[in-house]
C-alpha positions, 0 to 999 in steps of 0.5 A: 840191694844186690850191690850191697850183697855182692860188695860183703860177700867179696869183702867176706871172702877177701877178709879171708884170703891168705897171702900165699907165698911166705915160705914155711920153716924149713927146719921142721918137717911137720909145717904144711907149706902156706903155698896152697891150700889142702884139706887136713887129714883125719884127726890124729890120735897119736897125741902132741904137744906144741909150746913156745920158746927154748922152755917147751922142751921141758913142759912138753915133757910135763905134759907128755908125763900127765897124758901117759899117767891117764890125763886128757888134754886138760890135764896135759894143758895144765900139768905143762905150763905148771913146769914153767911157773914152777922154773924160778929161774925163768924170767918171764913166766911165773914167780920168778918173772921180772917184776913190774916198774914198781918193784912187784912180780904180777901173773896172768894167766888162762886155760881152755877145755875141749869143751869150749870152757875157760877160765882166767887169772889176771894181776895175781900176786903170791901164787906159784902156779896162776894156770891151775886157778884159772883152772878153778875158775873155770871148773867151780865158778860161773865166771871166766875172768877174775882179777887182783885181789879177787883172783888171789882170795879165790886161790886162797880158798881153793887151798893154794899156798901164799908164797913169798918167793922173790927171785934175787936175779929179778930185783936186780935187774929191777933195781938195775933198770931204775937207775934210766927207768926207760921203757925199750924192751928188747926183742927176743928177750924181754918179749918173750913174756909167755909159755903158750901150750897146745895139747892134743890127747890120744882121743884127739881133743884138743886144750891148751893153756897159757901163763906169764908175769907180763912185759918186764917193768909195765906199769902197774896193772897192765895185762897184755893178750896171755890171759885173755880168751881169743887173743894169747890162746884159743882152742875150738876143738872141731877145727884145733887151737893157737896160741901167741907169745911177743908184746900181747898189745899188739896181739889184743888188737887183733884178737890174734889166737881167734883169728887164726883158728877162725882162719883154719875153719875157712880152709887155712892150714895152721901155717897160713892161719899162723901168716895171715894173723902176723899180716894182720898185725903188720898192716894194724902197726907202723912200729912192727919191726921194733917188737916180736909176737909170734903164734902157733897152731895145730889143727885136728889132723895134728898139722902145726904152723908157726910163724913170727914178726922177727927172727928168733922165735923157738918153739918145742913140738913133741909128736910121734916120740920126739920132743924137738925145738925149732925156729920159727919162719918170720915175717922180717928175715934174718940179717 
């Protein structure tokens, strides 16, 4: 019995061993080196904004805007994302997304309180903003999750507008693909299929959201990690948040934005959470380098971490009055 107890604690604390060593993105200051561990500091109170892709910059100030106009974190969460979805030349997030390989643009999408509350919106069809419903979900109904026509009668009666809208740019790139209907997306590209949005208020609480209309051309119904809790978003507000953005299946596997917070809880800095979960879906995937995933962190002290699969990765962090864009560190080094 001593045996067995001694084998779990190791495999316990091997499971949370960080593989040290990967060097931090030297274009952004505020990414702890992964070299060793520290304590964070004191919770930061100065409030931020951490979010995926070139598209951040712009949330970031969406999100900026509801904090200074009293919103919380929530809010900040929300009204951030709501940027992106309302960006119909975006795409890979909202209306506006290319479609999937029957011809419809779908939504997913999923928001977390500082409270430990969710909510979440799968295969959502004609509803501008899926982010704010999950919100209802999670504010007026019992449940966390609702799906397909179910998601969209909710909308509907929580006073959300149908809306038609069919991006002309979208259906062409469709109808374009038709013509070999081959399933190959391209890294960087059609894989960015999200904004993830991690926000921090003045008091220190922590919420984040993410949304998407999925991987170009899926077949009809897949849902990958952005709307599902503890895979595309995360926020445990005692230790702070993560968020993924790149092919969510990968990311699903490895329910990857919950073991990067849990990692944070064990004593990992948010860039060695950020590593070791890219570690994980490397070790889980031989085809890893034909695809991207990347993920973003912050902890209570307002540390943040980034890392990604491959090269290419941006992400916008607003903090102390900057709203900057940065390139992400990877596992695969640029060529």
């Amino acid at each position: 019995m001593s045996d067995r107890r001694k084998f779990l604690k190791t495999a316990a604390l091997g499971g949370a061993a960080l593989t040290l060593g990967l060097s931090a993105s030297a274009e952004n200051p505020e990414v702890t080196s992964s070299k060793k561990k520290k304590k964070p500091g004191p919770v930061f109170k100065g409030g931020l904004v951490l979010s995926t892709w070139d598209a951040g910059i712009s949330a970031n100030q969406a999100a900026w805007k509801a904090m200074e106009g009293g919103g919380k974190a929530l809010d900040m969460a929300e009204k951030g994302v709501n940027d992106t979805e309302a960006d119909f030349r975006n795409l890979s997030v909202g209306l506006g997304g290319l479609p999937d390989r029957e011809g419809h643009t779908t939504l997913d999408a999923c928001i977390m309180d500082s409270n430990g509350m969710a909510g979440s919106v799968m295969f959502l069809e004609h509803i501008k903003h899926p982010a704010s419903v999950a919100r209802r979900v999670m504010e007026k109904t019992p449940h966390v999750q609702l799906v397909g026509e179910g998601a969209y009668r909710f909308a509907i009666g929580e006073g959300f507008p149908h809306d038609e809208y069919v991006s002309d740019e979208a259906q062409k790139a469709w109808k374009n693909w038709l013509k070999e209907s081959k399933y190959q997306p391209i890294i960087n590209i059609e894989n960015h299929d999200t904004i993830g949005l991690l926000a921090m208020d003045t008091q220190g609480d922590i919420a984040g959201a993410c949304t998407t209309s999925g991987l170009a051309y899926k077949i009809r119904g897949r849902v990958g990690d952005s709307p599902i809790i503890g895979a595309g978003l995360y926020v445990d507000n005692e230790i702070g948040a993560a968020t993924s953005t790149g092919l969510g299946e990968a990311v699903v596997r490895t329910c990857g934005s919950f073991l990067v917070v849990e990692l944070m809880r064990q004593g990992a800095s948010p860039q060695q959470a950020c590593e070791e979960a890219v570690l994980r879906i490397q070790k889980r995937h031989s085809n890893f380098k034909d695809f991207q995933v990347g993920f973003l962190a912050v902890n209570k002290a307002g540390e943040i971490g980034a890392y990604a699969v491959q090269p290419g990765f941006t992400y916008a962090l607003y903090k102390n009055g900057e709203n900057k864009l940065f390139k992400s560190a990877s596992l695969i080094q640029p060529k």
